[in-house]
PDBQT receptor file of N, H, CA, C and O in Angstrom, charges set to zero:
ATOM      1  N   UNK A   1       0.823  -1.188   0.000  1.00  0.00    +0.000 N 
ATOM      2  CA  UNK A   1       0.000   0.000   0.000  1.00  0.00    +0.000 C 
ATOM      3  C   UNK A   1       0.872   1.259   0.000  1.00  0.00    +0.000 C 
ATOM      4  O   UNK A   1       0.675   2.229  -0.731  1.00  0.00    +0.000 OA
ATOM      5  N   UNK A   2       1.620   1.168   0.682  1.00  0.00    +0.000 N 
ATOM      6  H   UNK A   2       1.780   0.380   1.277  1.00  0.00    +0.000 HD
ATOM      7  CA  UNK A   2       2.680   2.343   0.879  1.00  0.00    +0.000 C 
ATOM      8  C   UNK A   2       3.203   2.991  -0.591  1.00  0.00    +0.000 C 
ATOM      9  O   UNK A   2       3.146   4.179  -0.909  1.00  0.00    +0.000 OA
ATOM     10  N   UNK A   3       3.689   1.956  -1.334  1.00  0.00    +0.000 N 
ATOM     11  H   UNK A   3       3.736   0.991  -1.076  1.00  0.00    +0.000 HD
ATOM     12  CA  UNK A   3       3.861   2.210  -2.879  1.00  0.00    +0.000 C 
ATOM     13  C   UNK A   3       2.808   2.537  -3.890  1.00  0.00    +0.000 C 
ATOM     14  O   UNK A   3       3.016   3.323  -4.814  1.00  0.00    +0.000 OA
ATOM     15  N   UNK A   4       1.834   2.006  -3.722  1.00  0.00    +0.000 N 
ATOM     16  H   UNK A   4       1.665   1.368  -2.970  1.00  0.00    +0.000 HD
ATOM     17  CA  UNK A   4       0.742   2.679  -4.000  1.00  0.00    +0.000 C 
ATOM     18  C   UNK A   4       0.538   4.150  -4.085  1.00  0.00    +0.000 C 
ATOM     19  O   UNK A   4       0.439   4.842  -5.098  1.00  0.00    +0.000 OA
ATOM     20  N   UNK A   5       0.468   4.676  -2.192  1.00  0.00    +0.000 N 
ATOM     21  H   UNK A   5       0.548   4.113  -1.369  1.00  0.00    +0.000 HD
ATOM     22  CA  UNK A   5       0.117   5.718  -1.939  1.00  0.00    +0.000 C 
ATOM     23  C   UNK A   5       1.832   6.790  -3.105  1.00  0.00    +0.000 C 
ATOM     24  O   UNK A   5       1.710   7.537  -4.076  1.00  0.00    +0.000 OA
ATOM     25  N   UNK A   6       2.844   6.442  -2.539  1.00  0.00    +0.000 N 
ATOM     26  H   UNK A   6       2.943   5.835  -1.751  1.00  0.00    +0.000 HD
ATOM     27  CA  UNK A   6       4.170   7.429  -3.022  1.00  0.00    +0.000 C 
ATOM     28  C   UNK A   6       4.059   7.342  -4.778  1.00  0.00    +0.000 C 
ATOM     29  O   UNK A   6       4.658   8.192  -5.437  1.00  0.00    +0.000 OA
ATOM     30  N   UNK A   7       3.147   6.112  -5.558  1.00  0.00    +0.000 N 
ATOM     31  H   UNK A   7       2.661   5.422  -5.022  1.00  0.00    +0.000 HD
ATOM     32  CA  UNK A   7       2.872   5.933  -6.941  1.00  0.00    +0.000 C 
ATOM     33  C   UNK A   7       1.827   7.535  -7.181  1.00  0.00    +0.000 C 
ATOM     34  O   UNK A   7       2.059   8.499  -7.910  1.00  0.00    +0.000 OA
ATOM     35  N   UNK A   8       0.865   7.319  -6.398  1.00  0.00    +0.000 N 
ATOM     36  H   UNK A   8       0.677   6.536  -5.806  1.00  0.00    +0.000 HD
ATOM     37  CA  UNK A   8      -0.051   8.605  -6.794  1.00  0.00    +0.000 C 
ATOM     38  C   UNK A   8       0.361   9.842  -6.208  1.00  0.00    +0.000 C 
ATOM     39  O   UNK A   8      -0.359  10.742  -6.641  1.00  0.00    +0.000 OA
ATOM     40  N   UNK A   9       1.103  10.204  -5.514  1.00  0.00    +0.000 N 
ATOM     41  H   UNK A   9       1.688   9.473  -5.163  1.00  0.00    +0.000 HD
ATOM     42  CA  UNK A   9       1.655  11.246  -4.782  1.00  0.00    +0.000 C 
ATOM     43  C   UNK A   9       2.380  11.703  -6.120  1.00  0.00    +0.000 C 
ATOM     44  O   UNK A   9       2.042  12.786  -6.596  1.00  0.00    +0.000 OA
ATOM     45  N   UNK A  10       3.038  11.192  -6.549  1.00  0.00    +0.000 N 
ATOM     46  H   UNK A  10       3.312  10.312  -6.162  1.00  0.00    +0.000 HD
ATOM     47  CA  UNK A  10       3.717  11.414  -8.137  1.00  0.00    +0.000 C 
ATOM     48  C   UNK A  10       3.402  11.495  -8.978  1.00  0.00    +0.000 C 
ATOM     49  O   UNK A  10       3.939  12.111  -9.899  1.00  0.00    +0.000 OA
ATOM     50  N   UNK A  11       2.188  10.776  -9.000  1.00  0.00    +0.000 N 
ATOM     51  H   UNK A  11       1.752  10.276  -8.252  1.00  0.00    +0.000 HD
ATOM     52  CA  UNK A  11       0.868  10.991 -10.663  1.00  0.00    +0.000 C 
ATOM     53  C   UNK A  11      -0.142  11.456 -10.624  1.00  0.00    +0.000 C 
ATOM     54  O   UNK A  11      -0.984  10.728 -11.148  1.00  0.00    +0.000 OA
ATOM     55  N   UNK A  12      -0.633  12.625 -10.135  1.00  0.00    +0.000 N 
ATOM     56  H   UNK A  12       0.052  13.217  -9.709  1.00  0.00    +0.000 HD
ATOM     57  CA  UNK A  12      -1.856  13.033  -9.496  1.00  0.00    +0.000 C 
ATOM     58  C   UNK A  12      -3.166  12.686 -10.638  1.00  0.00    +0.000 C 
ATOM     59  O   UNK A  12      -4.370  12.675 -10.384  1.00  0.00    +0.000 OA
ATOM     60  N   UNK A  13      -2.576  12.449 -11.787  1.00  0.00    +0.000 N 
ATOM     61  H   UNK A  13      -1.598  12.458 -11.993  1.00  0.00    +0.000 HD
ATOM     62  CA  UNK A  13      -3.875  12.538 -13.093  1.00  0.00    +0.000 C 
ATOM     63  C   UNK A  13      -4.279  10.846 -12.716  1.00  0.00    +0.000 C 
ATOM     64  O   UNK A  13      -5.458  10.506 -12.628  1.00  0.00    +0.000 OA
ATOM     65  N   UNK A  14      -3.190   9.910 -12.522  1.00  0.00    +0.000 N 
ATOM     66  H   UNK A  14      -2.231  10.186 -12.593  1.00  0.00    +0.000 HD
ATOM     67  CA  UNK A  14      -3.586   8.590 -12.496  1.00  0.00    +0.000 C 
ATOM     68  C   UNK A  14      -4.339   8.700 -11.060  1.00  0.00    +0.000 C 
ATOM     69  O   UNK A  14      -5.127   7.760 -10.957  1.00  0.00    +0.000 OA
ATOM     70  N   UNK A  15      -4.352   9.537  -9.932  1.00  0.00    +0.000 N 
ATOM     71  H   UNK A  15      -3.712  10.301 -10.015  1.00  0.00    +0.000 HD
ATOM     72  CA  UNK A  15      -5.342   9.682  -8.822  1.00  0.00    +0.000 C 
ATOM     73  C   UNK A  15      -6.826   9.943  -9.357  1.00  0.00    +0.000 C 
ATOM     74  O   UNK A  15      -7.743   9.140  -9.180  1.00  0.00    +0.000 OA
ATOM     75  N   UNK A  16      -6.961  11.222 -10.067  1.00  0.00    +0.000 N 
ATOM     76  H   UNK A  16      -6.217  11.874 -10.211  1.00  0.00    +0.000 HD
ATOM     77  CA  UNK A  16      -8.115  11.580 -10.672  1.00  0.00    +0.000 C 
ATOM     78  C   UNK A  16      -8.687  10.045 -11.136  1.00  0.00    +0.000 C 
ATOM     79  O   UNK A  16      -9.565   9.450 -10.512  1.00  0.00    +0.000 OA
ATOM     80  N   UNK A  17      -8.007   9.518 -12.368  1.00  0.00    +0.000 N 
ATOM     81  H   UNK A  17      -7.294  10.002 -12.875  1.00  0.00    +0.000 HD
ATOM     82  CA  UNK A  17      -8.676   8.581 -13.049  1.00  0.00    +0.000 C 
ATOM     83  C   UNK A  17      -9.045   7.266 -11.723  1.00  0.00    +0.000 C 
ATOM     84  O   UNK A  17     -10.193   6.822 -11.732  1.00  0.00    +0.000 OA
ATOM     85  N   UNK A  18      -8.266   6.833 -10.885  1.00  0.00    +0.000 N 
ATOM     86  H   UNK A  18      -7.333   7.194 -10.879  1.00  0.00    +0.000 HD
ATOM     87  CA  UNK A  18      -8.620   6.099  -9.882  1.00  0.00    +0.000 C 
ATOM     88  C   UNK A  18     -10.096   6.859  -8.943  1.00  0.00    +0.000 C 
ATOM     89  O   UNK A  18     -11.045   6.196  -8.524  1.00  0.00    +0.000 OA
ATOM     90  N   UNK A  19      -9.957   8.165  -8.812  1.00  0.00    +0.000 N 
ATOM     91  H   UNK A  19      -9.186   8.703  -9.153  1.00  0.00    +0.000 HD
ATOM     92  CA  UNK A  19     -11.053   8.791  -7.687  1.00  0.00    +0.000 C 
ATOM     93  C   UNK A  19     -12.408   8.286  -8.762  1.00  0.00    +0.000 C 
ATOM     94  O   UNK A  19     -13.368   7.590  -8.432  1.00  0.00    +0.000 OA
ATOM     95  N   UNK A  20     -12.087   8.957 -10.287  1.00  0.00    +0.000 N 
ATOM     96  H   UNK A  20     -11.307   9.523 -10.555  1.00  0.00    +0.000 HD
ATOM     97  CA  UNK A  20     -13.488   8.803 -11.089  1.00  0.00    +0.000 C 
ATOM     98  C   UNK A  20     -13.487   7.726 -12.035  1.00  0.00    +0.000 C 
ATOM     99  O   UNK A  20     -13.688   7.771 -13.249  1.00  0.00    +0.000 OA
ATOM    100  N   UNK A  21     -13.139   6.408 -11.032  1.00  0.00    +0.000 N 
ATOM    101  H   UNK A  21     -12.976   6.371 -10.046  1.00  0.00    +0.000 HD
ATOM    102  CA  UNK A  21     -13.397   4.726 -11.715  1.00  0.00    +0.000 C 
ATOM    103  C   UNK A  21     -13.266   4.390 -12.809  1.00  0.00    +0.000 C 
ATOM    104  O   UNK A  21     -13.871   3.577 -13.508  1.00  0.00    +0.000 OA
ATOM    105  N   UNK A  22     -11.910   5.457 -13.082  1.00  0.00    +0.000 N 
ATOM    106  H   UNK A  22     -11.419   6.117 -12.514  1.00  0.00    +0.000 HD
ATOM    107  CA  UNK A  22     -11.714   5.091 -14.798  1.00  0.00    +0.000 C 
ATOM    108  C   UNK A  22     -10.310   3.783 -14.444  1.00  0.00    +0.000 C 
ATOM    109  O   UNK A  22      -9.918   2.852 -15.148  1.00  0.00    +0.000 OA
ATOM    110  N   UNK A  23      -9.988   4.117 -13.464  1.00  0.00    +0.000 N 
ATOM    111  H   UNK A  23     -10.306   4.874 -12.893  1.00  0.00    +0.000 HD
ATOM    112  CA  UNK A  23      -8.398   2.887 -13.233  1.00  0.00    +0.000 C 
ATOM    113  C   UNK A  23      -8.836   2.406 -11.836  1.00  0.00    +0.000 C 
ATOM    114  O   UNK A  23      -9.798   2.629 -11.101  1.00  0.00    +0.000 OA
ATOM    115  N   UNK A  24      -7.533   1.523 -11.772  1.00  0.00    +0.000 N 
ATOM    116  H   UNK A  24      -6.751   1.342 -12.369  1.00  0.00    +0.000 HD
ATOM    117  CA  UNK A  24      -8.082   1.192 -10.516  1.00  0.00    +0.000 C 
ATOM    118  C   UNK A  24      -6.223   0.676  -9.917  1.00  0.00    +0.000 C 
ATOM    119  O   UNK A  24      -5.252   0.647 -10.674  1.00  0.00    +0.000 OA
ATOM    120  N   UNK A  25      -6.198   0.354  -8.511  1.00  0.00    +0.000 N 
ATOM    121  H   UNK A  25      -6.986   0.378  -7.896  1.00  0.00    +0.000 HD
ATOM    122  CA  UNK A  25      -4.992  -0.396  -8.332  1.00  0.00    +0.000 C 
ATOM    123  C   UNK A  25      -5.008  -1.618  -8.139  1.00  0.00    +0.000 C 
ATOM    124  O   UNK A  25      -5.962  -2.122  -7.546  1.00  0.00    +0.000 OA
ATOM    125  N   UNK A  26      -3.702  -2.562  -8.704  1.00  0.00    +0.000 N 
ATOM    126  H   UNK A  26      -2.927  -2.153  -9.186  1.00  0.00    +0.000 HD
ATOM    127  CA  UNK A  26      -3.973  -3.799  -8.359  1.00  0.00    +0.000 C 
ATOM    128  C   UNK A  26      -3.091  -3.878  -7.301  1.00  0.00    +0.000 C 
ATOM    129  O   UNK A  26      -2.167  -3.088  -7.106  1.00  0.00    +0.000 OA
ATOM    130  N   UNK A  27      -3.455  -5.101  -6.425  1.00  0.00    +0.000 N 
ATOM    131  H   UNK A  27      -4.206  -5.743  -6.583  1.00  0.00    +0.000 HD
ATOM    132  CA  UNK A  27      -2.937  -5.442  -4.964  1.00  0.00    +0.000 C 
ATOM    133  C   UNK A  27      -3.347  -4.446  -3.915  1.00  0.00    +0.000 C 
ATOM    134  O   UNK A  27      -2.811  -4.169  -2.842  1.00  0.00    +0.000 OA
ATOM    135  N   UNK A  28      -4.515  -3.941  -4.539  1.00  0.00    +0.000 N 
ATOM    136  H   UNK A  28      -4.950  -4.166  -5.410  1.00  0.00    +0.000 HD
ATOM    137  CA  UNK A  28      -5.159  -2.995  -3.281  1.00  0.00    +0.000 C 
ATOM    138  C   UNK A  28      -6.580  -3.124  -2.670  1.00  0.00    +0.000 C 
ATOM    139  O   UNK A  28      -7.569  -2.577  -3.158  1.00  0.00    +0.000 OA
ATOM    140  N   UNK A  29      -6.587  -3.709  -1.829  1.00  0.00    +0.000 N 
ATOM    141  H   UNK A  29      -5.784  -4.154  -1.433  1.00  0.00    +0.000 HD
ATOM    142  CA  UNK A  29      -8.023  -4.150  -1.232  1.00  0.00    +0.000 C 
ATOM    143  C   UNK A  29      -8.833  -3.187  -1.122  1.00  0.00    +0.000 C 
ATOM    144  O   UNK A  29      -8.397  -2.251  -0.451  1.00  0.00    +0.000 OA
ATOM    145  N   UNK A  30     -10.323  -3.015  -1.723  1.00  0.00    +0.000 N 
ATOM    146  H   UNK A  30     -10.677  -3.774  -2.268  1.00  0.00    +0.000 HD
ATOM    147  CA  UNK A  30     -10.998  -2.142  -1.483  1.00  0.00    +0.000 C 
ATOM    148  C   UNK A  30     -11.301  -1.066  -0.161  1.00  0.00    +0.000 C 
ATOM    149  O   UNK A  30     -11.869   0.025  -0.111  1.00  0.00    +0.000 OA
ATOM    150  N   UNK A  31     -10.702  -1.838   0.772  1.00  0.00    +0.000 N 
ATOM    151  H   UNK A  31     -10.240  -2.724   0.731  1.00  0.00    +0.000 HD
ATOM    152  CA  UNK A  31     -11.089  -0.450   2.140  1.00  0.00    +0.000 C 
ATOM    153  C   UNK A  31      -9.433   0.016   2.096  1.00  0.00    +0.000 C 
ATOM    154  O   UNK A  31      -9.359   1.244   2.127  1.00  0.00    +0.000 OA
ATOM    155  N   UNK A  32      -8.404  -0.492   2.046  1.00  0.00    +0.000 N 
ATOM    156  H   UNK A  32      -8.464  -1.490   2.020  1.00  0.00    +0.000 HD
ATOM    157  CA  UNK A  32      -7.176   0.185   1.792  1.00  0.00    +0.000 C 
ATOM    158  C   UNK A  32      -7.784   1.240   0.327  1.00  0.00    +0.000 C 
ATOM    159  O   UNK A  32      -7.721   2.459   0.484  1.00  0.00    +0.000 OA
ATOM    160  N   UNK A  33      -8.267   0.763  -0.841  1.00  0.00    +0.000 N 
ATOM    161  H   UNK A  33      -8.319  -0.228  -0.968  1.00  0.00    +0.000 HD
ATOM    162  CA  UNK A  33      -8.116   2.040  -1.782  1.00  0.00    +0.000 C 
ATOM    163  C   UNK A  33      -9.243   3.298  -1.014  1.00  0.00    +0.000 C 
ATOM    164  O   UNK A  33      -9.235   4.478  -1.362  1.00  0.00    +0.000 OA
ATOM    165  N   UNK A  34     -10.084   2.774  -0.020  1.00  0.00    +0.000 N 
ATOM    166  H   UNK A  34     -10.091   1.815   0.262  1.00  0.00    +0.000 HD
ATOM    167  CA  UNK A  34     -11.050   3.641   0.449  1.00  0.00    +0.000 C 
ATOM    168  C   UNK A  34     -10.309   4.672   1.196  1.00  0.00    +0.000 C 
ATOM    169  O   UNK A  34     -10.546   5.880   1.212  1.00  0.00    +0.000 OA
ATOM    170  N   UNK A  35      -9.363   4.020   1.822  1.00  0.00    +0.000 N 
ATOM    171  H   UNK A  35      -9.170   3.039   1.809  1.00  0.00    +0.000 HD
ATOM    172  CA  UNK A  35      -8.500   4.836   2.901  1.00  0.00    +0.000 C 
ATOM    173  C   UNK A  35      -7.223   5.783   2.175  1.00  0.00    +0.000 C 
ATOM    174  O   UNK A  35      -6.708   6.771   2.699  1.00  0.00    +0.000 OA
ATOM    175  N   UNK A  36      -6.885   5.229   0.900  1.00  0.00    +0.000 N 
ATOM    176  H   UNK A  36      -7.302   4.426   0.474  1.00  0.00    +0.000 HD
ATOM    177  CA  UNK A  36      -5.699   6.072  -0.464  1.00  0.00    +0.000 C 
ATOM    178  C   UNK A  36      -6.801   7.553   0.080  1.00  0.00    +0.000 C 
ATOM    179  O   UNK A  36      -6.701   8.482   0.881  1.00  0.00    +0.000 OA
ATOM    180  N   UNK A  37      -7.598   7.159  -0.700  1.00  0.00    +0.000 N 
ATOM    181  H   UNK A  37      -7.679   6.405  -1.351  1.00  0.00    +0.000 HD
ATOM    182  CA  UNK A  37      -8.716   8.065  -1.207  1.00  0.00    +0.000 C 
ATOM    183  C   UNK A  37      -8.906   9.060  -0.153  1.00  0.00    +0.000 C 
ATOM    184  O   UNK A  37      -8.297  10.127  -0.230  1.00  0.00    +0.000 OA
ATOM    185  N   UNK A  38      -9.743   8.799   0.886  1.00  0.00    +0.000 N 
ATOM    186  H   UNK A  38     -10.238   7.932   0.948  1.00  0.00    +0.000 HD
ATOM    187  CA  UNK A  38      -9.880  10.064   1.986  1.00  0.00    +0.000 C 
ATOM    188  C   UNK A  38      -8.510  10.541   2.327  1.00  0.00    +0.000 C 
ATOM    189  O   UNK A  38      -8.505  11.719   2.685  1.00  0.00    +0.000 OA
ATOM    190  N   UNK A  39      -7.598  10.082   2.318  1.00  0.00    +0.000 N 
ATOM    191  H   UNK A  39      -7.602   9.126   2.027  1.00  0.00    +0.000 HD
ATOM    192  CA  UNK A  39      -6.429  10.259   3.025  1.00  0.00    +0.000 C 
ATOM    193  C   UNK A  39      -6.162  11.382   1.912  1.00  0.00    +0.000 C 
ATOM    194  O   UNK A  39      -5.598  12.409   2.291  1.00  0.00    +0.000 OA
ATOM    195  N   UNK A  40      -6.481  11.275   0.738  1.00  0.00    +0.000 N 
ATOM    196  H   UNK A  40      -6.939  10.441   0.430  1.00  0.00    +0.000 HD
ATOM    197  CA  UNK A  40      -5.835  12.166  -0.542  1.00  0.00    +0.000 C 
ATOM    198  C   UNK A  40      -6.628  13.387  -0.465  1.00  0.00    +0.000 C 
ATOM    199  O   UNK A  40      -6.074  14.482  -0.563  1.00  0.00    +0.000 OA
ATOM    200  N   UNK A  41      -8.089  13.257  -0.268  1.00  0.00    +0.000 N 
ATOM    201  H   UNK A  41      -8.539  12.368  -0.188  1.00  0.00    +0.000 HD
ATOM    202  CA  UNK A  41      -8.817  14.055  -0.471  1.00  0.00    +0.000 C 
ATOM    203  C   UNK A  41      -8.765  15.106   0.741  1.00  0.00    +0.000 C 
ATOM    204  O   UNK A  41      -8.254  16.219   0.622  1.00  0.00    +0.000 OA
ATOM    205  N   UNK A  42      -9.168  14.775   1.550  1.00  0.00    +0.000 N 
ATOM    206  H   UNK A  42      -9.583  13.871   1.646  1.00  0.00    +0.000 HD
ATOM    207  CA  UNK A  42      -8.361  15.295   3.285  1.00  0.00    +0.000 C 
ATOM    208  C   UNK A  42      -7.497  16.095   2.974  1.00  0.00    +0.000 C 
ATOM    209  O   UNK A  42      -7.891  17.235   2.726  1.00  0.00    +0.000 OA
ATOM    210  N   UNK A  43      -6.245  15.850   2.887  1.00  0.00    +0.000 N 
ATOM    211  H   UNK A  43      -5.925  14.924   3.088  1.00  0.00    +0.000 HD
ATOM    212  CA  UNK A  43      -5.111  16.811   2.709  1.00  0.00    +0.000 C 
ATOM    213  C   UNK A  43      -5.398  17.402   1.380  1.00  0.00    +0.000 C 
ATOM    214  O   UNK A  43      -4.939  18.544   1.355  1.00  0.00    +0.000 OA
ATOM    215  N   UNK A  44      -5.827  17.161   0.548  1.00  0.00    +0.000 N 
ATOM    216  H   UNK A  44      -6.200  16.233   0.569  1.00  0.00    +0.000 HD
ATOM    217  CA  UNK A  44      -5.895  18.048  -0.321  1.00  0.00    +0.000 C 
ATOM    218  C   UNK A  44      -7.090  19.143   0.098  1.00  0.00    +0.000 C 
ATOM    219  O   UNK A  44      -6.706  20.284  -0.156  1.00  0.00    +0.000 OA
ATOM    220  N   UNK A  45      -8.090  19.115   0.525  1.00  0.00    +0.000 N 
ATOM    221  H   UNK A  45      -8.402  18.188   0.731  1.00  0.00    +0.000 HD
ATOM    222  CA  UNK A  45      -8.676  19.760   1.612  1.00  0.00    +0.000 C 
ATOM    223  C   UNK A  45      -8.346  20.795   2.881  1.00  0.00    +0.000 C 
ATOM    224  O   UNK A  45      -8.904  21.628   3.594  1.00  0.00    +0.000 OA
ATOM    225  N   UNK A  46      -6.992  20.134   2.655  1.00  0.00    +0.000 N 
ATOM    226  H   UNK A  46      -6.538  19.457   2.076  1.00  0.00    +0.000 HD
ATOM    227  CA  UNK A  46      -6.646  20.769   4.151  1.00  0.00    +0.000 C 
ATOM    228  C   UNK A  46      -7.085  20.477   5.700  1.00  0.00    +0.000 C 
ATOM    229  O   UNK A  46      -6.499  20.973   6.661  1.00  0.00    +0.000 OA
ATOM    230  N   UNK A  47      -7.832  19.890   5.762  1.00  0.00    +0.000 N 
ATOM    231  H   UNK A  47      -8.308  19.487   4.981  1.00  0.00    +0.000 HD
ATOM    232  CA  UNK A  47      -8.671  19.121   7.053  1.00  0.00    +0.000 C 
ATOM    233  C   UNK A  47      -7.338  18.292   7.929  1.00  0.00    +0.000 C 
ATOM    234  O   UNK A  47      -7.341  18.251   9.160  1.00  0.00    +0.000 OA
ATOM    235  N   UNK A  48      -6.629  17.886   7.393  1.00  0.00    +0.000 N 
ATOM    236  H   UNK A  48      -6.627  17.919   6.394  1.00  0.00    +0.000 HD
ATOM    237  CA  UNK A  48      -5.702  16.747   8.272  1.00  0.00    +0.000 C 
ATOM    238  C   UNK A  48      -4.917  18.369   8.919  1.00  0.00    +0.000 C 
ATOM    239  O   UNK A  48      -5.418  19.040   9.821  1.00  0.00    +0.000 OA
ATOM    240  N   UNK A  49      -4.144  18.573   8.483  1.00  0.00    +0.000 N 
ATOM    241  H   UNK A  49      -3.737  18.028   7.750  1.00  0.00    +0.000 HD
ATOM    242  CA  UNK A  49      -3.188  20.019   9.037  1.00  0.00    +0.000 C 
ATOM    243  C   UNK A  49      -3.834  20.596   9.960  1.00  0.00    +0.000 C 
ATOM    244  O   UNK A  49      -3.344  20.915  11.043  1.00  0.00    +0.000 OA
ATOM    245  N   UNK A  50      -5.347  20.836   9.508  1.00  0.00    +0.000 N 
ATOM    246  H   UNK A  50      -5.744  20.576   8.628  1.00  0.00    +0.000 HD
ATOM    247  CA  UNK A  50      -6.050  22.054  10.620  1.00  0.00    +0.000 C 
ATOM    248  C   UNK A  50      -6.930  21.392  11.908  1.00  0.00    +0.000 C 
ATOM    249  O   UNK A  50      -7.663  21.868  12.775  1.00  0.00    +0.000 OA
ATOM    250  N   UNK A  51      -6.374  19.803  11.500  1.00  0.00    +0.000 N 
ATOM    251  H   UNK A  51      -5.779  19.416  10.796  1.00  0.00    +0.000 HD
ATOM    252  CA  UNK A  51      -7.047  18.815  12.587  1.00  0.00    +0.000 C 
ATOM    253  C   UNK A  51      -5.728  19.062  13.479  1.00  0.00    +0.000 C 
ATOM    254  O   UNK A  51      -5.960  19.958  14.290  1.00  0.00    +0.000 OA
ATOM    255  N   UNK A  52      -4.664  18.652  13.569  1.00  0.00    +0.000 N 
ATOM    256  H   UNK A  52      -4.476  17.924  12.910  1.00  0.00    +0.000 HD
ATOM    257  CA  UNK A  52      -3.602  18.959  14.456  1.00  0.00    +0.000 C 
ATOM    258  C   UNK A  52      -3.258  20.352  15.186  1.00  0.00    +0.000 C 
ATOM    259  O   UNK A  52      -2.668  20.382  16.266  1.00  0.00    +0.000 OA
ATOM    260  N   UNK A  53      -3.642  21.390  14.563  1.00  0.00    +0.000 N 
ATOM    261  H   UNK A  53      -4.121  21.365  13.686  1.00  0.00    +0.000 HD
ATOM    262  CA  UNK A  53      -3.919  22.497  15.170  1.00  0.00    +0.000 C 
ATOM    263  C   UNK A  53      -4.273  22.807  16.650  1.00  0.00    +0.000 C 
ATOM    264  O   UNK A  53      -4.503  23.964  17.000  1.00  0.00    +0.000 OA
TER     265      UNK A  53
């Protein structure tokens, strides 16, 4: 999963196409890609940073 996550940290367009079910990852169990996902969206949000606050 970890490679996963540092794979899309680097390809943000292959994130898009994963967020809108055009790709998908293999070796990634659906509640791990659930957790890619908020985890991406969150910080891109800003919510994780202003949660530690």
């Amino acid at each position: 999963m970890q490679e996963a996550v540092y794979y899309l940290s680097k390809n943000p367009e292959v994130f898009e196409k994963i967020k809108n079910g055009k790709a998908s990852l293999l070796g990634v169990t659906p509640k791990e890609l659930k957790a890619i996902l908020n985890s991406f969206l969150l910080t891109s949000a800003g919510e994780i940073k202003d949660y530690w606050r």
